[in-house]
C-alpha positions in Angstrom: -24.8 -63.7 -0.1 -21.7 -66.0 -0.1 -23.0 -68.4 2.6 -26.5 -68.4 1.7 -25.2 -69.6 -1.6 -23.2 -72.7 0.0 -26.3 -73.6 1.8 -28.7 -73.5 -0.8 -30.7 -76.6 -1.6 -33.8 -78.0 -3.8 -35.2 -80.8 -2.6 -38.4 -82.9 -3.2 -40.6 -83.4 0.4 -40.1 -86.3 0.6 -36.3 -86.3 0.9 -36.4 -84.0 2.9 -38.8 -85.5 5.1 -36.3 -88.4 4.7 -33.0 -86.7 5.2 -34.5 -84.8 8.9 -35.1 -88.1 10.5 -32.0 -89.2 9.2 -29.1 -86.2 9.2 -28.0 -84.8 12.5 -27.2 -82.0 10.3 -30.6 -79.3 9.9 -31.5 -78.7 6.0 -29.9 -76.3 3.9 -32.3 -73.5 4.4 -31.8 -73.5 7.7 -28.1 -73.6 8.2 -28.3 -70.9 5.7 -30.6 -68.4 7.5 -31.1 -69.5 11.2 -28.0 -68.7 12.6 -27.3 -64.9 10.9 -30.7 -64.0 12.5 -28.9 -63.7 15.8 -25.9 -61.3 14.3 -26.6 -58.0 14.6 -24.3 -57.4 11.6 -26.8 -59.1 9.5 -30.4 -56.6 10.5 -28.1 -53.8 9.3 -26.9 -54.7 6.4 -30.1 -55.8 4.8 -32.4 -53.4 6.7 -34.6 -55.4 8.6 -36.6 -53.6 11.2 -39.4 -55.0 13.4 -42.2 -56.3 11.4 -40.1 -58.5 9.0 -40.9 -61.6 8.8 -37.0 -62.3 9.7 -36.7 -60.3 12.4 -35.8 -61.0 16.3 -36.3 -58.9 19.0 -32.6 -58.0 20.5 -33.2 -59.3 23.7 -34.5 -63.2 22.0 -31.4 -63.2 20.0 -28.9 -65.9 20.8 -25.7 -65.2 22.6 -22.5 -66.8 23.5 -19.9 -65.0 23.3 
């Protein structure tokens, strides 16, 4: 809950719009949630099973380690 709350972000379109073509950096709501869809850690502590909108099939989930 911790680091979705650093990432959090409220933002009008068209800053965002603004800040995409301008920030190497993605959004907020991205950082936030793209990369713990990839932990296994993550599906099992908040229950997410296929069907959720969240969830990745294990075999399309990043790796690099």
């Amino acid at each position: 809950m911790s680091w979705a709350t650093v990432w959090r972000i409220k933002m009008r379109d068209d800053a965002l719009k603004t800040r995409i073509k301008t920030d190497p950096h993605s959004p907020g709501m991205n950082r936030a949630v793209q990369p713990l869809l990839n932990v296994d850690a993550f599906y099992e502590a908040f229950d997410i099973k296929e069907g959720d909108n969240m969830y990745i099939a294990p075999e399309n989930r990043v790796r690099i380690w």
